[in-house]
C-alpha positions as CSV (number, residue, x, y, z in Angstrom):
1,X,146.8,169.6,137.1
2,X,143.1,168.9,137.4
3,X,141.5,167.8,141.4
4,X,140.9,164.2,139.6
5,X,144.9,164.0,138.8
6,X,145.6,165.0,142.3
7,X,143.3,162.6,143.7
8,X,145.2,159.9,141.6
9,X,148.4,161.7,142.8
10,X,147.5,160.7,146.6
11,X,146.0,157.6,145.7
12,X,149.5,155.9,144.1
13,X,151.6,155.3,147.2
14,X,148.7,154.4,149.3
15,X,148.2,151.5,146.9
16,X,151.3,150.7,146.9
17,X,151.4,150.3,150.9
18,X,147.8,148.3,150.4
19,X,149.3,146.0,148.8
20,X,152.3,145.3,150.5
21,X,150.4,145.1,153.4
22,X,148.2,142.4,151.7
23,X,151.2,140.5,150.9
24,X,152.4,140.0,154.5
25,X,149.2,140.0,156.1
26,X,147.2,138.3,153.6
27,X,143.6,137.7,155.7
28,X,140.7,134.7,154.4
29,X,137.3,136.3,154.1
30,X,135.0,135.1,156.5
31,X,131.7,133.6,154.7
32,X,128.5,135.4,155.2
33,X,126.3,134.3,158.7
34,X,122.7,133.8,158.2
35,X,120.9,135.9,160.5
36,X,118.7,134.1,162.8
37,X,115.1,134.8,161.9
38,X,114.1,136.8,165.6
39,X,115.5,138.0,168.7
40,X,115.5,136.3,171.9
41,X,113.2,138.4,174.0
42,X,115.6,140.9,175.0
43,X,119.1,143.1,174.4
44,X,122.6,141.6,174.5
45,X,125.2,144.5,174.5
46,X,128.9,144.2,175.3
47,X,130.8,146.4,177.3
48,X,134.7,147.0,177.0
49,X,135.2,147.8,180.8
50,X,135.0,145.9,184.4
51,X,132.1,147.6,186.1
52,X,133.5,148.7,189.4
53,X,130.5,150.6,190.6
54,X,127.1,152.3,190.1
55,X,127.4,155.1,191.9
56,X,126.6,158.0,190.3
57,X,128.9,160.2,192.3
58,X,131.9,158.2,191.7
59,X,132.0,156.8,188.2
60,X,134.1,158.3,185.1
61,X,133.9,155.5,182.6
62,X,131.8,155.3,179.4
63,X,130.6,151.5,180.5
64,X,129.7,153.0,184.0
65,X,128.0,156.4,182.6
66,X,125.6,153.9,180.2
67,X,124.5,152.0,183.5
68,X,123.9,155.1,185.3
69,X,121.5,156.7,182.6
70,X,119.7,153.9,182.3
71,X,119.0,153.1,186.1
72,X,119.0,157.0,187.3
73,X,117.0,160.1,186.2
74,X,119.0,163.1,185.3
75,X,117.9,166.6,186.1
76,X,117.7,167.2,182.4
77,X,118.7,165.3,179.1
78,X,119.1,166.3,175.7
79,X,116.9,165.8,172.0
80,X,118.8,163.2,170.3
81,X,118.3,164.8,167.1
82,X,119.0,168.6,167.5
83,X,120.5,168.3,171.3
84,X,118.7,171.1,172.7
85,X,118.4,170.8,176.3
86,X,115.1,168.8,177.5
87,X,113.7,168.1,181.3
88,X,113.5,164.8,183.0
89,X,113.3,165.2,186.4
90,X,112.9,168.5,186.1
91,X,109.8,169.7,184.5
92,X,110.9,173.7,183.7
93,X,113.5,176.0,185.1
94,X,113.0,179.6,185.7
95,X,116.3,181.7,185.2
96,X,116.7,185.1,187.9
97,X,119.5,187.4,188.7
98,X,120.8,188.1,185.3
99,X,121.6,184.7,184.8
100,X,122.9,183.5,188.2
101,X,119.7,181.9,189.9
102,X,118.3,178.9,188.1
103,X,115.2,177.5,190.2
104,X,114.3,173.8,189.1
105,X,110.8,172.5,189.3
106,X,110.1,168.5,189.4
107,X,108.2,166.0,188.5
108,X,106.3,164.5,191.3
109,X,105.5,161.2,189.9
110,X,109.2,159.8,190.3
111,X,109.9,156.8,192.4
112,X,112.8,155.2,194.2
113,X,112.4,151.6,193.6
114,X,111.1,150.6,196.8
115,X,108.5,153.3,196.6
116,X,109.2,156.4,198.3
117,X,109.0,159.9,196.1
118,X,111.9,161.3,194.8
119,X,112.4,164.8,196.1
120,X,114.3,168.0,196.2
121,X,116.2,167.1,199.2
122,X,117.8,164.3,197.4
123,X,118.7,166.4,194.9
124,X,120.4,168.4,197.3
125,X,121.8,165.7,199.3
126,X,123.7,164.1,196.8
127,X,125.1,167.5,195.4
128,X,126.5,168.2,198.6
129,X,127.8,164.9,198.9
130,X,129.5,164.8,195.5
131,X,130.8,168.4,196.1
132,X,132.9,167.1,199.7
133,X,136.2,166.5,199.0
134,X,135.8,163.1,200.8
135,X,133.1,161.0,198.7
136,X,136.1,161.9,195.5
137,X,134.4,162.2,193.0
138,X,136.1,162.5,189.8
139,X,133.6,165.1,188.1
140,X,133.1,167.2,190.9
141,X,134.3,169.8,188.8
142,X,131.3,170.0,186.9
143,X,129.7,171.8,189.8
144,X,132.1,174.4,190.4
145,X,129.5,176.6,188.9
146,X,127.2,176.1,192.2
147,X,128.5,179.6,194.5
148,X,131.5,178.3,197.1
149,X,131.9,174.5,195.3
150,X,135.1,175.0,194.3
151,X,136.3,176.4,197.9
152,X,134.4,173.6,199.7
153,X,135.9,171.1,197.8
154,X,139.7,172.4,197.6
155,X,138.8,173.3,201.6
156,X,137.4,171.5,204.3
157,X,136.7,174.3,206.5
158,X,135.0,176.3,203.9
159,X,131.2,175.1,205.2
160,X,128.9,173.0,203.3
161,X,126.2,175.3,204.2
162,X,127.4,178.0,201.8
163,X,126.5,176.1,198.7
164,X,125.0,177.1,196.2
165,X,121.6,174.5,196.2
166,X,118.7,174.3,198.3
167,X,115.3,172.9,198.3
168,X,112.9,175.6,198.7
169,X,110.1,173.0,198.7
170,X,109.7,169.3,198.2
171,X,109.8,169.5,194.6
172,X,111.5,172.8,194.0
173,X,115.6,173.3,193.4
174,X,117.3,176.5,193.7
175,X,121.0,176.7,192.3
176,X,122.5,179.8,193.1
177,X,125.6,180.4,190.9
178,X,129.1,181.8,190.7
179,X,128.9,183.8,187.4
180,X,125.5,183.6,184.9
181,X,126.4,180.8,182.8
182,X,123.6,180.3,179.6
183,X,124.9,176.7,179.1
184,X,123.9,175.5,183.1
185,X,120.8,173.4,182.2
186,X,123.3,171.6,180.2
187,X,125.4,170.9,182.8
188,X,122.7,169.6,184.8
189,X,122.4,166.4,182.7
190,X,125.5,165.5,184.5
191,X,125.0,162.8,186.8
192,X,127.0,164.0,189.7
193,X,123.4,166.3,189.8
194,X,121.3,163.3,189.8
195,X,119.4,162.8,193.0
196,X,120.7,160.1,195.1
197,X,118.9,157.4,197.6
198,X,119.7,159.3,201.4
199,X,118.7,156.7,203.7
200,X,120.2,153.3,201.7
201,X,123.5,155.5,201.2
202,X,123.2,156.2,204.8
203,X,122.9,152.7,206.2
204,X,125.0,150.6,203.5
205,X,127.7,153.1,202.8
206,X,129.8,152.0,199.7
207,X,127.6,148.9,199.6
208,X,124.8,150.8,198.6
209,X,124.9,149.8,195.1
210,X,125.0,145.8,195.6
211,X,121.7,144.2,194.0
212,X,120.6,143.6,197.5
213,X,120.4,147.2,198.6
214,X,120.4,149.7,195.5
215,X,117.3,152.0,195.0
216,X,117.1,153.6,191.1
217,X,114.2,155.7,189.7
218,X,114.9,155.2,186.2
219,X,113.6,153.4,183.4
220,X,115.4,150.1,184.2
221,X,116.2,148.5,188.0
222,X,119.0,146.2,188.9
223,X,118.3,142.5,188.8
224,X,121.8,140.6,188.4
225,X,125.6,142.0,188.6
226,X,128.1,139.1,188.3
227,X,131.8,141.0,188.6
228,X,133.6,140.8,185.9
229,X,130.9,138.3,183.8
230,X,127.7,140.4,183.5
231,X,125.0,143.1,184.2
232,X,120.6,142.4,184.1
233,X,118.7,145.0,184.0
234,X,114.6,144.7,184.5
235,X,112.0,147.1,183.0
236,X,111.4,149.6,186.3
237,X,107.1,149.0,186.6
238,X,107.5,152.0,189.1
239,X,108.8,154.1,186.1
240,X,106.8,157.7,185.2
241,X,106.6,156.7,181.6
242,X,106.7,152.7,182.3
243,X,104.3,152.4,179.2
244,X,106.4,153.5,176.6
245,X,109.5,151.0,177.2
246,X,109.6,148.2,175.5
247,X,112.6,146.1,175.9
248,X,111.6,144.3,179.0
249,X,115.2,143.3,180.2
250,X,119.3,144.4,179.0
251,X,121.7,141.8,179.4
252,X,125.3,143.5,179.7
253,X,128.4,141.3,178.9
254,X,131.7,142.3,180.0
255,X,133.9,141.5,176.9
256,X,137.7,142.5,177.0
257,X,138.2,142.0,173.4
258,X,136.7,144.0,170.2
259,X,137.4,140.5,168.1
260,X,135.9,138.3,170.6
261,X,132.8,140.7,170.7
262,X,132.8,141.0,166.8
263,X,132.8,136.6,166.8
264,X,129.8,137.0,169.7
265,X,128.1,139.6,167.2
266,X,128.6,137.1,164.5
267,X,127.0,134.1,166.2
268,X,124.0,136.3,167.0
269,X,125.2,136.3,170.6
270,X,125.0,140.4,170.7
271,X,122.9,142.9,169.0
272,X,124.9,145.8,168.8
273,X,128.3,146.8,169.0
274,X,130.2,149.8,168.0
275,X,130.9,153.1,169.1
276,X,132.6,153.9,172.6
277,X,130.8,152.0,175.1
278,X,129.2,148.7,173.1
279,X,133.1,147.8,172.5
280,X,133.9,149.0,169.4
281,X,134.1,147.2,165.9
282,X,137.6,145.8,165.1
283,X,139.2,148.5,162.3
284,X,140.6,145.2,160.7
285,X,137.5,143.8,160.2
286,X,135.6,146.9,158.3
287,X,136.7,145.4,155.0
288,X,135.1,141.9,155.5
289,X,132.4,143.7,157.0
290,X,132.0,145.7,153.6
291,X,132.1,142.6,151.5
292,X,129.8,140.4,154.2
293,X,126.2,140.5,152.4
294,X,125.0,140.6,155.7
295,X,127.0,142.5,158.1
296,X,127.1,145.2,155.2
297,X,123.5,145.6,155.5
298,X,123.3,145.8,159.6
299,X,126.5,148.4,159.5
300,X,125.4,151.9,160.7
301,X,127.2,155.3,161.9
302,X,126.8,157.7,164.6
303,X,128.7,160.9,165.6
304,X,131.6,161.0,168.0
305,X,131.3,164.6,168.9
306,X,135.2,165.0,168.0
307,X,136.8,167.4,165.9
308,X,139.9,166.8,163.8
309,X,142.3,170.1,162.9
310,X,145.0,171.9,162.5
311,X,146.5,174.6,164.4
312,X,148.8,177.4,163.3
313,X,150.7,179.0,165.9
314,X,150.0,182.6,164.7
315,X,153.5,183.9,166.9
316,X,155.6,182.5,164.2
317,X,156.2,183.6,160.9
318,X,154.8,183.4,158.6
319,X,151.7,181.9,160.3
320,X,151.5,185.7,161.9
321,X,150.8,186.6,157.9
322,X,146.7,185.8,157.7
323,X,146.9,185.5,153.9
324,X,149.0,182.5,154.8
325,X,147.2,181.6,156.6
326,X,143.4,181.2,154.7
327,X,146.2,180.0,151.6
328,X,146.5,177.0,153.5
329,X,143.4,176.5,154.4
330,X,141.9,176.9,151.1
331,X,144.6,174.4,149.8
332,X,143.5,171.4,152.0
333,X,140.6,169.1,149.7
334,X,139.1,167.7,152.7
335,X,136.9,165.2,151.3
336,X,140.0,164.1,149.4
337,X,141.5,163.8,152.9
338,X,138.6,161.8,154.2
339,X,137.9,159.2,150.8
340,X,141.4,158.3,150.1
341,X,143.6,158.8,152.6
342,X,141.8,158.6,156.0
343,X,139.3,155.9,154.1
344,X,136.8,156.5,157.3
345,X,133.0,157.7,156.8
346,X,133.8,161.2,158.2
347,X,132.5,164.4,157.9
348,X,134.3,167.3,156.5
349,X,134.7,170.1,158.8
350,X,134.9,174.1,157.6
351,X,134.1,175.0,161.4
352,X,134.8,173.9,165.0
353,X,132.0,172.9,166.7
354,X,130.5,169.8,165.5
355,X,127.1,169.5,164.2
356,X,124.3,169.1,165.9
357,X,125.2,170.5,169.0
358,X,124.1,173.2,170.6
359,X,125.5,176.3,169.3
360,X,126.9,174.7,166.0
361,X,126.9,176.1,162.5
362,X,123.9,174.2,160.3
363,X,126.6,173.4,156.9
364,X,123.1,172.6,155.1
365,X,121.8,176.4,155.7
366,X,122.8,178.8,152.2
367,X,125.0,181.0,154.1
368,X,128.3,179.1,154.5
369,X,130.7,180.0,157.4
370,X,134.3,178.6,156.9
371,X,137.0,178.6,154.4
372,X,136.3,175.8,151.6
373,X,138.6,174.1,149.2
374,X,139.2,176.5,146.9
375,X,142.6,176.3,145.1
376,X,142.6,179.3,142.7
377,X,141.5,181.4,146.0
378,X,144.5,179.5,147.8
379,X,146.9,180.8,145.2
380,X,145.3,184.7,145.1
381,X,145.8,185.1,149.4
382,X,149.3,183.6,149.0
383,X,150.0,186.0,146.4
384,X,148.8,188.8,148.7
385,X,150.6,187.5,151.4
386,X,154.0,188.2,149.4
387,X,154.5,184.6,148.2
388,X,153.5,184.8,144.3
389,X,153.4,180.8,142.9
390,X,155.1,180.2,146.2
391,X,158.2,182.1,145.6
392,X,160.9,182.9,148.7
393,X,158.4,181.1,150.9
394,X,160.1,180.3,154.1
395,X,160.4,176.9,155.8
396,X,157.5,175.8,157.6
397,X,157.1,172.5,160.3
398,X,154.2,170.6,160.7
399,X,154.2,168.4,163.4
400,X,152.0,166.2,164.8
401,X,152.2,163.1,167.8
402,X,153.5,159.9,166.4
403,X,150.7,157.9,164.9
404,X,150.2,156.1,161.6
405,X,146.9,157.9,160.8
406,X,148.2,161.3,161.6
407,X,151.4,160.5,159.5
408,X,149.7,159.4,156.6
409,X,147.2,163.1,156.9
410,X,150.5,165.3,157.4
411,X,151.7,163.7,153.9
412,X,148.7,163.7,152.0
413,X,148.6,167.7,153.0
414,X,152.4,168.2,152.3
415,X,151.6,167.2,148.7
416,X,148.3,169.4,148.3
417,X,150.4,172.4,149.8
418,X,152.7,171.6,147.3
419,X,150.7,171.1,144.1
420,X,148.3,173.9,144.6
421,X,150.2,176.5,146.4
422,X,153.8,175.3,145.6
423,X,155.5,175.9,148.9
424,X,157.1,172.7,150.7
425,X,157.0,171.7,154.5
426,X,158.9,169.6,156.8
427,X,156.2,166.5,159.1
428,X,157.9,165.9,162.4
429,X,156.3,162.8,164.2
430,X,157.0,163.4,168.0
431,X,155.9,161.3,171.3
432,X,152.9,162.6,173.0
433,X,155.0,164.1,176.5
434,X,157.6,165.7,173.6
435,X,154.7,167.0,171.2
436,X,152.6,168.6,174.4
437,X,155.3,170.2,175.9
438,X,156.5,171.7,172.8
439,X,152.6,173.5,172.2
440,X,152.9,174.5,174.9
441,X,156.2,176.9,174.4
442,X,154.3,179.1,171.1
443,X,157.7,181.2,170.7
444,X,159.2,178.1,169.7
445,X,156.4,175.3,168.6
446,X,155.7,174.2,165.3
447,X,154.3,176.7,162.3
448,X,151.4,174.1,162.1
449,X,150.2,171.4,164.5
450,X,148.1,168.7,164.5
451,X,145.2,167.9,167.2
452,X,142.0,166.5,168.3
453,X,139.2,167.7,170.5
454,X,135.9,165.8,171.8
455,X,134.0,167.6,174.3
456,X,132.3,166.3,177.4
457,X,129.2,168.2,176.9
458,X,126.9,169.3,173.4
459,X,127.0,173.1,173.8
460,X,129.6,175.1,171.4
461,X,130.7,177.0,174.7
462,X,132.5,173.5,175.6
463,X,134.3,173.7,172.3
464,X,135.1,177.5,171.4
465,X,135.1,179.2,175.2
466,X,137.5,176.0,176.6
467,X,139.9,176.0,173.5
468,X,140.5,179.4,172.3
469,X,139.3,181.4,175.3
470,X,142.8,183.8,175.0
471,X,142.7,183.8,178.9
472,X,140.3,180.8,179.9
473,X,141.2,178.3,177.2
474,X,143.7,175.7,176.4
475,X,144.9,178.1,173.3
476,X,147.8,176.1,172.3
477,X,148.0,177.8,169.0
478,X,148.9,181.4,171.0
479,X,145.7,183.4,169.3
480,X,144.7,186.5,171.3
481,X,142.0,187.8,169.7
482,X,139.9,190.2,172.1
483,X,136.6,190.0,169.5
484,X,136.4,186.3,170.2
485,X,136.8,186.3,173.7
486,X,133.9,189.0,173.9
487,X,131.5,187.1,171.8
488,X,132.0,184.0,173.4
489,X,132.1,185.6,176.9
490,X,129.0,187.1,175.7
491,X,127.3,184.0,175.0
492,X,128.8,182.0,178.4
493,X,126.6,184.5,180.2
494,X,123.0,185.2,178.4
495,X,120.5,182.4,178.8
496,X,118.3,183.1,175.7
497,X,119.3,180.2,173.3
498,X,118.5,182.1,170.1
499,X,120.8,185.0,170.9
500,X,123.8,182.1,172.3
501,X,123.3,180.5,168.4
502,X,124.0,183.7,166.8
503,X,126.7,184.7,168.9
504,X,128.3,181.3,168.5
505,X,128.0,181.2,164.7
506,X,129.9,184.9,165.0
507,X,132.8,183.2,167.1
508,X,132.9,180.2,164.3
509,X,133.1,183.1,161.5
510,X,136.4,185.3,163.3
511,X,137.9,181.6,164.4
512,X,137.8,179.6,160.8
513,X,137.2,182.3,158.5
514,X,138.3,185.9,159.6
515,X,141.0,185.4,161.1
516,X,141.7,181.6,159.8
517,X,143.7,180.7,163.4
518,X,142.7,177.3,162.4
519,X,141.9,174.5,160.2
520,X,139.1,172.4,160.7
521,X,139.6,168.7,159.1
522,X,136.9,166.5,159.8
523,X,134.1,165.7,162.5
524,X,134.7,161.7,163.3
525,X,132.0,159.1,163.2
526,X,131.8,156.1,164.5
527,X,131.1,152.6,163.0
528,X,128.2,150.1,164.5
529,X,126.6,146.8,163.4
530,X,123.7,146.9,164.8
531,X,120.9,143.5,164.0
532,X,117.9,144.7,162.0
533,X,115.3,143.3,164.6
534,X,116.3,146.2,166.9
535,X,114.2,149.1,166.1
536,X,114.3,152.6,167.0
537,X,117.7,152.4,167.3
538,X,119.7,155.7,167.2
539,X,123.3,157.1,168.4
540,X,123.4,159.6,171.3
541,X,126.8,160.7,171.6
542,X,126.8,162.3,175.4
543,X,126.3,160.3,178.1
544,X,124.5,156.8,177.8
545,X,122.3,155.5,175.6
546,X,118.3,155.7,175.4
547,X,117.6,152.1,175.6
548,X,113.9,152.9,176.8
549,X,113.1,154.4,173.2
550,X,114.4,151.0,171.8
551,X,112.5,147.6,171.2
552,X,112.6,144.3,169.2
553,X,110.7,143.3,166.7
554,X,111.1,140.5,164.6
């Protein structure tokens, strides 16, 4: 049976369920808005979450992180496009030690908003504040690199002396560190290693952050905060690069509901929305938005740095057969997957780490890495893995946690492994505590399970070191493979980012293709709407958002 056949194949119940669907939940379709001829003289963006502060130390929310990177410098940032590593505080770093002494020049033309310069000490300062296991701060983890951080915060009597951070100078940083780690300056973007305001903190404690008392050095200052209502932000006039931002206020709404933010975007009341943070757009309204000749036109996409994939748990048999293993693999149409079941604008995956973070195999370059759908390939490996046409092939369990999505992915795969490879499996749907506690027992979890992964941070060693590390990672598929570890080990400690690419395309070619201990599905994007007087307008998917390259024009 041809790939069109198949696709018709897949297509047939899904239909079916469309229509039945339609029949009980049969929805008008909303009449085209005309779009008001200009903006209003600046942004309107809704947020999902209650602000509950502003402190960089202390927040963990996506709402929270986008008001912090717009009000506070970072140490460094990251190249929207290719997300390489960039200064903004700091100007340069110079890396000693074989990797384990990073010394951080900065910029000397940063402000705190009532005028005094922004220095190393406050760089220090607030890293030894964030580190103390009284200020709580939820990512403190994220400088465990620094030398003693983890024993001062899991130990009060371990001094705060011993850290690994001083100011050598007023503008100079030293980080002395635990082990070399190549991926650091990436880490530094974090904002629990943004400088902090000493003498406000000081004086106002947790009140710092009140309009009244809060000093910022980024692009945008606090003007209004109404709890639970609103956020204003002001252009910062004190800002180094005050010039080249052009949006000369943000208005922040606080709107609970994705449908009452999508009516908001409809009136022309917002300008974006979408993604994680600008409260996303309702999935129920994507096909009104298709057939609206104006929201079609002002509907964008933007990576979420999430992975979709399967896992085989290489104990078992016969996932402990390789052959099977890249069978499978070579079985699944992805882009079948994507356009007819999943019906999302996703990106098929053949490797782990999603494009274009660092680290990250290019699919455009000639020399593929990954298995691709391949069906007469799929039916050659299972033949050599003992299982001509399928024959005697054992019983096999995918499972995956209870979800409609996930269900309806599981099936559509169940009848690929069946047409091309003729060998039949069994879906289990269980509850998330159930399906978590059974990955985590290899001997006896399921031939083939589903899961997700988004990283915190766009460097491959954040996807492929902290997954499938055989001794540092989650590894819930029970994959020991000592090549990996050293490559990736490898690449955790050099700084040279040439060398870390090339070692980190190497640990995509033994995970997806070598050794096949997975099966990357697809990399997920994420829907906006986004009103065509906005300009400049682009998707960073760490941290929040650069406004400050943004402007309006009619």
């Amino acid at each position: 049976m041809s790939n069109y056949f198949m696709r018709i194949l897949l297509l047939i119940p899904l239909v079916f369920a469309v229509m039945m669907t339609g029949c009980e939940h049969h929805e008008k379709q909303t009449q085209a808005v005309e779009t008001q001829a200009k903006h209003v003289g600046y942004l309107r963006l809704a947020l999902s979450d209650n602000i509950t502060t502003l402190d960089p130390g202390l927040i963990s929310k996506g709402a929270q992180i986008e008001l912090v990177e717009q009000l506070f410098l970072g140490l460094t940032d990251f190249d929207p496009k290719t997300y390489e590593v960039v200064p903004e505080l700091a100007t340069h770093w110079i890396v000693r030690e074989e990797g384990t002494v990073y010394t951080y020049k900065l910029r000397q033309d940063v402000k705190w908003t009532h005028g005094d310069p922004v220095t190393a000490h406050d760089v220090v300062w607030a890293i030894q504040r964030n580190i103390a296991k009284k200020t709580d701060s939820l990512y403190a983890f994220t400088l465990y690199i620094l030398k003693n951080a983890k024993a001062i915060h899991q130990d009060e009597s371990v001094p705060l002396s011993s850290l690994g951070v001083r100011a050598i100078d007023d503008y100079t940083v030293e980080f002395t560190l635990e082990q070399a780690a190549g991926y650091f300056p990436a880490l530094t973007s974090f904002w629990t290693y943004c400088p902090l305001p000493r003498q406000v903190i000081k004086q106002h404690g947790d009140d710092w952050v009140n309009p009244a008392y809060i000093q910022t050095n980024g692009s945008y200052q606090l003007a209004e905060w109404k709890k639970d209502s609103r956020l204003i932000l002001k252009k910062n006039p004190d800002y180094y690069e005050a010039d080249k931002v052009k949006i000369p206020e943000v208005h922040y709404h606080i709107v609970p509901e994705s449908s009452l933010g999508f009516a908001m975007y409809k009136k022309n009341e917002l300008d974006i929305m979408g993604g994680q943070t600008y409260l996303p757009v309702p999935p129920s309204k994507m096909s009104s938005i298709k057939s609206d000749p104006v929201l079609r036109k002002e509907k964008r996409f933007g990576p979420r740095f999430c992975t979709e994939w399967y896992g085989f748990n290489v104990r078992r048999p016969p996932m402990n057969n390789l052959w099977v293993r890249k069978a499978i693999a070579a079985a699944i149409d992805k882009k079948t997957l994507i356009d007819i079941v999943i019906k999302a604008n996703h990106s098929p995956a053949m490797t782990f780490t999603r494009p274009p973070v660092f680290g990250a195999v290019d699919p455009s370059q000639p020399e593929k890495v990954g298995i691709y759908f391949d069906p007469v390939f799929a039916k050659a490996w299972l033949a050599k893995a003992g299982y001509p046409d399928g024959k005697n092939f054992p019983p096999l369990v995918l499972a995956h946690n209870i979800s409609g999505l996930h269900y309806e992915t599981a099936k559509a795969v169940k009848t690929m492994l069946k047409h091309y490879l003729n060998i039949d499996i069994e879906i289990r749907a269980l509850d998330i505590e159930r399906y978590i506690n059974l990955l985590e027992r290899p001997t006896t979890a399921p031939h083939i399970f589903r899961m997700s992964w988004c990283a915190k941070q766009p460097d491959a060693h954040y996807w492929l070191h902290d997954v499938f590390h055989p001794n540092k990672g989650v590894n819930w598929n029970g994959w020991d493979s000592r090549e990996f570890a050293k490559v990736v080990d490898k690449a955790r400690q050099i700084s040279n980012p040439v060398g870390r690419k090339k070692l980190y395309r190497r640990a995509e070619q033994i995970l997806t293709e070598k050794e096949a201990a997975i099966v990357p599905l697809y990399f997920s994007n994420t829907p906006f709407l986004v009103k065509p007087w906005v300009k400049g307008w682009y998707h960073k998917g760490f941290g929040g958002q650069h406004l400050r390259n943004w402007s309006l024009e009619d």
